[in-house]
N, C-alpha and C positions, 0 to 999 in steps of 0.2 A: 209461841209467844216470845221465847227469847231470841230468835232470828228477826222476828218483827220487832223485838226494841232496839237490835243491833243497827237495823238497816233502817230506822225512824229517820236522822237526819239525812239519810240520802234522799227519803221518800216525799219528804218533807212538802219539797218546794215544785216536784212534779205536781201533786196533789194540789198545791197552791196555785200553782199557773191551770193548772186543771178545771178546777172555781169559776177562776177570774173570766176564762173565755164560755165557758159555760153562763156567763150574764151573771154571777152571783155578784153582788155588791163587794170591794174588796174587804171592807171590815169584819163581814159577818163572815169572809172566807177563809180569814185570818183566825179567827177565834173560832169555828167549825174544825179546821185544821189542828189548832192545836190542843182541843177540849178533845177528836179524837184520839190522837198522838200520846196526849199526855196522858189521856183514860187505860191505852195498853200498856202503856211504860210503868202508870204509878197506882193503876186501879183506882179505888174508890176517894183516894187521898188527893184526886186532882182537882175537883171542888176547891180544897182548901188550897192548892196551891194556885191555882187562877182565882180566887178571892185575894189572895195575899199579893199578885200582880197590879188586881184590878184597883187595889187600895194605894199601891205604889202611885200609880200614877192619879187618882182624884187627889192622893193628899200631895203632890209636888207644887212646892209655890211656885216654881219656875212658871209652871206651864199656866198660870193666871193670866200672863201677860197674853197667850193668844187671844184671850176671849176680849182684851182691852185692845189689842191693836185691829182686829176685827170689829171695832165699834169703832175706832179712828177710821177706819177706810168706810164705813155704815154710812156716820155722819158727815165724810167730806163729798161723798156723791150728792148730799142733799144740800149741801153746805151755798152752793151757786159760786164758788170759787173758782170750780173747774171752765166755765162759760167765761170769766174775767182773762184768766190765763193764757186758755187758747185765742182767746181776742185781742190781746197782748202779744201773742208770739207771732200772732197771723202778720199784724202790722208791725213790726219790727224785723221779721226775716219773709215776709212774703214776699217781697222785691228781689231775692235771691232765686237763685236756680235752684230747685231744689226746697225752695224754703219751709212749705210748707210740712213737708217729710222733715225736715232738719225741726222744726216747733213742735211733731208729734213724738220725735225720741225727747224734747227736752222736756217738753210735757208729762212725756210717763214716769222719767228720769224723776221730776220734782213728786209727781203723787207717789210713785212707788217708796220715796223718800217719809210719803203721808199715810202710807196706810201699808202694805206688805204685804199684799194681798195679787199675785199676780191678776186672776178672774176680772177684778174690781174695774184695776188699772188698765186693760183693755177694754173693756168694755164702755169704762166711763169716755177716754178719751178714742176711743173706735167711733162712736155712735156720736162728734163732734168730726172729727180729724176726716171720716173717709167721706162723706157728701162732699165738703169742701174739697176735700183731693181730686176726687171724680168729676167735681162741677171745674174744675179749671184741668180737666185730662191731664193729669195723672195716667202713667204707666200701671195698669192696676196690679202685675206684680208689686210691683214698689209698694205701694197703698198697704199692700197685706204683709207684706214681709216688714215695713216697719212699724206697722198696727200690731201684729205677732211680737215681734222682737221688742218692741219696748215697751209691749205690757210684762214680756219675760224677766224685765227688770225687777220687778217685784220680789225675786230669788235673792238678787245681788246688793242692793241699794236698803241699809237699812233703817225702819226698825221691818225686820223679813222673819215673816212666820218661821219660815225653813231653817233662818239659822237657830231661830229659837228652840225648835226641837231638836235639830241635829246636834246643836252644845250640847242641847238636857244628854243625847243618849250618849255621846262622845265620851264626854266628862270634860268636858274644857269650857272654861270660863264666858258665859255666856257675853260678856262684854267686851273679853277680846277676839271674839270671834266675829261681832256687830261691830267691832274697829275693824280688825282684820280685812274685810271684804270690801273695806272702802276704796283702799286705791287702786285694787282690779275692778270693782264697778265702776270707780272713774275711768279706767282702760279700757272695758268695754265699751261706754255709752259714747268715749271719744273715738274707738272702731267702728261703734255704728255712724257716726257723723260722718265719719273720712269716708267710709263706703258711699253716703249715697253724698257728700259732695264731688267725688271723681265721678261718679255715675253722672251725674246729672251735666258735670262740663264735658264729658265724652259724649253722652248721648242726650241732648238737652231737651226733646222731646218726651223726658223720660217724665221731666221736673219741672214743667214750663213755669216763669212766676208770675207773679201777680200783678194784671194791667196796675199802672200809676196811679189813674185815675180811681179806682177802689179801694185804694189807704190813702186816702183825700184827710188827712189829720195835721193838724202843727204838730213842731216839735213839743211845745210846751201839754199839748193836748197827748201826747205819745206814750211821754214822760210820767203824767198823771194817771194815765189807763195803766200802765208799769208797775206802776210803784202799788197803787191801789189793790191789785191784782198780786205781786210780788212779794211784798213786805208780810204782809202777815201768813203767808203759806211758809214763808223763811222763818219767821220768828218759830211757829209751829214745828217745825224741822228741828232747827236748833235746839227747842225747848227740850226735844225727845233723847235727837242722837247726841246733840251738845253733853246735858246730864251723862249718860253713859259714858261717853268718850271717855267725858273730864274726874268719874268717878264719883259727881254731887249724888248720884241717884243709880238704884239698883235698876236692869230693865222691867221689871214689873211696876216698882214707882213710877219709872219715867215713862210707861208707858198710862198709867193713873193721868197723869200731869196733861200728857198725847188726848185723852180720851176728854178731861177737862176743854183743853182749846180747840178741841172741834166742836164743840158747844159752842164757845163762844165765839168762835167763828160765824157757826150761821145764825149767833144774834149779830152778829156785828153788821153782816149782808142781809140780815133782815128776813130769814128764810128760817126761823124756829119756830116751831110748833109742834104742840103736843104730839099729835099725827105723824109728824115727822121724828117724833123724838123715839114713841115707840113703835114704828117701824122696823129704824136702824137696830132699837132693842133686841125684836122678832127676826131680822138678818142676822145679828151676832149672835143668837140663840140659835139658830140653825145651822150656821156653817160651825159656830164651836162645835155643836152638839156633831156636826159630821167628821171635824179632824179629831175631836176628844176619843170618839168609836174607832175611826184608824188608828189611833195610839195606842188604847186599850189591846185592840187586837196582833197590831203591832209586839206590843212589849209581851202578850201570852204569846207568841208563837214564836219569840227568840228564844223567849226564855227555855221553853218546852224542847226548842231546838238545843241549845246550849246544854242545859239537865240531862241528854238524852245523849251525850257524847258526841254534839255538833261542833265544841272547842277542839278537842281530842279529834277528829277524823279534817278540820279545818288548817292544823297545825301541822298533822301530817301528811296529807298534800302539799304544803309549804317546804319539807321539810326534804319531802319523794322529787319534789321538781328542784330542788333545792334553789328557791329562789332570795335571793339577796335584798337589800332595802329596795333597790328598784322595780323588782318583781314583782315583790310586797305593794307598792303601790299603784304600777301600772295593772297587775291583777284588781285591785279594790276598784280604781275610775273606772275597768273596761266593764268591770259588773256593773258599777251604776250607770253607766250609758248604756250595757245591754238590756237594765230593768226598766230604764225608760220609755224601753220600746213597748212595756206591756205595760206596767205598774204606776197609777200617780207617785209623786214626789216623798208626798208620807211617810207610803210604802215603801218606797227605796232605802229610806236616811233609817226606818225602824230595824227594817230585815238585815241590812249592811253595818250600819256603824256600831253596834254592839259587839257583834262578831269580829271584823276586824281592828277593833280599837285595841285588844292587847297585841295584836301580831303586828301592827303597827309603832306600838311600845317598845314590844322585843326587837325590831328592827332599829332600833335608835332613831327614824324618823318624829319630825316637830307635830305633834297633832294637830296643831296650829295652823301650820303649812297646807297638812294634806287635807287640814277641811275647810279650809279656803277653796282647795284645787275641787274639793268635790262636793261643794256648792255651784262653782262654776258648771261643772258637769251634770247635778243635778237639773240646772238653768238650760241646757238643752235638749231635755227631754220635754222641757213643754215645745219644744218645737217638731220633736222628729215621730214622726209617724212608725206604728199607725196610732199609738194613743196621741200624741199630740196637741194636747187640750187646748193650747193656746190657737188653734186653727178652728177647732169646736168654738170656742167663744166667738172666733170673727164669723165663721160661717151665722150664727145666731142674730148676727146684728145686720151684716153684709147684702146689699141687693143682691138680685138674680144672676145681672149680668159678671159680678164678680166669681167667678169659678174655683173649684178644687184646683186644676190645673194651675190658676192665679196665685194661690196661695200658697203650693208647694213648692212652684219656682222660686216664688218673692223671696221664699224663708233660706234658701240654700245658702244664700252669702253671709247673712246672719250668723249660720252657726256657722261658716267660716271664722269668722270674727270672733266668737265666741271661742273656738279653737286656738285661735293665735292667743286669747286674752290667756288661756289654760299654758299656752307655750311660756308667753311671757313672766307668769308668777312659776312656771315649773324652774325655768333658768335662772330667775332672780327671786329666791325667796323672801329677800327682805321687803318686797313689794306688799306682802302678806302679815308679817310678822314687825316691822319697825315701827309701824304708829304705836299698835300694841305696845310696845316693851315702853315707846315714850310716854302714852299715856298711866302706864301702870307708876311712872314717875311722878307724877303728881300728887 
């Protein structure tokens, strides 16, 4: 017994990846794991201490706002906004090389801005975006790697589930962290643009545009599909991350506020109804009720990890390799991009940022900083296989003739892009950290 509690955090997370590919759901494998773990370590006493987790986290007000921003992305798929949008971008950058690719990152850009729901934001503007790509040939790499990539937006652009929980477990200020992210999600969504417009004047056959004759509109007619379409998804935005930003509202408020104007959005399009209304109900009940269970399980099986002398054997491998603030860091990213290749995102930000958030402290590193850098990194694990989810959702929507092979290519330059975005805030911190400290001025 006591070589089996010495050696618990080593055993840990074999046992965990053990689960996972064995098909167990990761929640229940998470809290299997450490309901066993914790029953050798502390006997009959582990009841109450996975009750006292489990209280932790139903009583955090923080985590309120997932289940509101999950009803923001419910009711904007019903909303008929998204149809206005991309019929606005169509005729507006269709006439470009490229344009249509160039209207689905701006498209996800704005929902992922409405809802923070990566799944959502693919899917919604997938099941729009690739007919239309394919009916005018589209390169179908392309097609999927910018369907993939800028539903991935949804990590970066907020109000983002991900950052919501990853502040809760960090301990950094949930709304400098939803600042924080902004001006590397503008960095990104402006690397996914610059990609596929040199693509498309290098290989023009990639992004051909749209005959003349099929944005047959005046100007004044263009203008009006615009703004129609525009204004009030902005108003919507602003309402959210504006409050935040500016400090008028906590992000559980602002996201109350978020969940109000998607309401009244699809009265305003004309698209409310009851049927609709509890739908989106029965959607945000379900996917809360799926990430509330990876949290639950999540927070028992650091904990359990931690208690069991996971700090103490974590600290001194820092200590045997003797690695420095850089160490410190580049060790914490490479784990979250190695658990991407098995673990949803959840999972990563639950099992990682607890653990490392003090050796992070002790390192004098800004936690600001590095959980900026490792949101970014979380953001491409829905791309890189084999879990990939973000390829699973297009496969779900995508014809026949669109392939695995399609999809894996398309996505390759993305997480280039995504990589440069991670260089760029690694070299210049304050890309991460200056809105923050200005808004905190307010």
């Amino acid at each position: 017994m006591a070589v089996f509690a010495t050696l618990a955090p080593v055993l840990m997370f074999p046992a965990l990846f053990f689960l996972v590919f064995l098909g167990v759901p990761v929640a229940f494998a998470l809290i299997g794991v450490a309901f066993v773990f914790g029953y050798y370590i502390s006997g009959d006493l582990v009841g109450l201490q996975l009750f006292r987790f489990a209280w932790a986290v139903t009583s955090n007000y923080i985590l309120v706002a997932i289940a509101l921003f999950v009803f923001m992305g419910a009711m904007l798929e019903r909303s008929g906004i998204a149809e206005k949008l991309f019929e606005a971008m169509r005729v507006w950058l269709g006439r470009f090389k490229g344009g249509l690719a160039l209207a689905t990152i701006a498209m996800c850009a704005i929902f992922a801005a409405g809802t923070g729901i990566v799944g959502a934001v693919e899917v919604l503007v997938g099941l729009m975006a690739m007919p239309t790509m394919l009916r005018y040939g589209y390169d179908k790499a392309l097609i999927s790697g910018t369907i993939c990539a800028g539903g991935s937006l949804g990590t970066m652009i907020p109000p983002s589930i991900v950052v919501v929980i990853y502040a809760a477990q960090a301990r950094i200020p949930i709304g400098d962290l939803l600042v924080g992210v902004l001006i590397p999600g503008a960095i990104m969504v402006a690397a996914f643009l610059l990609y596929i417009i040199v693509l498309c004047q290098l290989r023009p056959s990639a992004g051909p545009p749209v005959p003349p004759g099929e944005i047959n509109m005046t100007t004044g007619e263009k203008l009006k599909l615009l703004l129609t379409a525009l204004v009030p998804a902005t108003l919507l935005i602003v309402s959210v991350v504006g409050s935040i930003t500016f400090g008028i509202a906590s992000p559980t408020e602002a996201a109350g506020v978020g969940a109000l104007g998607t309401i009244l959005l699809t009265i305003f399009y004309g698209r409310f109804t009851w049927r609709i209304f509890l739908d989106a109900l029965r959607t945000t009940l379900t996917i809360n009720a799926m990430i509330m269970m990876i949290v639950l399980g999540g927070t028992m099986f650091t904990s359990i990890f931690l208690t069991s002398g996971g700090a103490r054997m974590v600290n001194g491998l820092v200590e045997l390799l003797r690695l420095g603030a850089g160490g410190v860091l580049f060790l914490y990213l490479f784990l979250i991009f190695l658990g991407g290749f098995i673990l949803d995102w959840v999972s990563i930000v639950l099992v990682t940022a607890p653990i490392f958030e003090p050796l992070i402290v002790k390192a004098g590193l800004d936690p600001l900083w590095v959980g900026v850098m490792a949101i970014i990194v979380i953001q491409t694990s829905y791309l890189t296989p084999p879990m990939a989810p973000s390829i699973f959702y297009l496969r779900g929507i995508a014809p026949p003739e669109v392939t695995y092979r399609d999809m894996y290519l398309g996505i390759v330059p993305f997480v280039l892009c995504q990589l440069v975005t991670l260089l760029i805030v690694l070299a210049m911190p304050w890309t991460a950290t200056w809105l923050p400290a200005v808004t905190r001025s307010f």
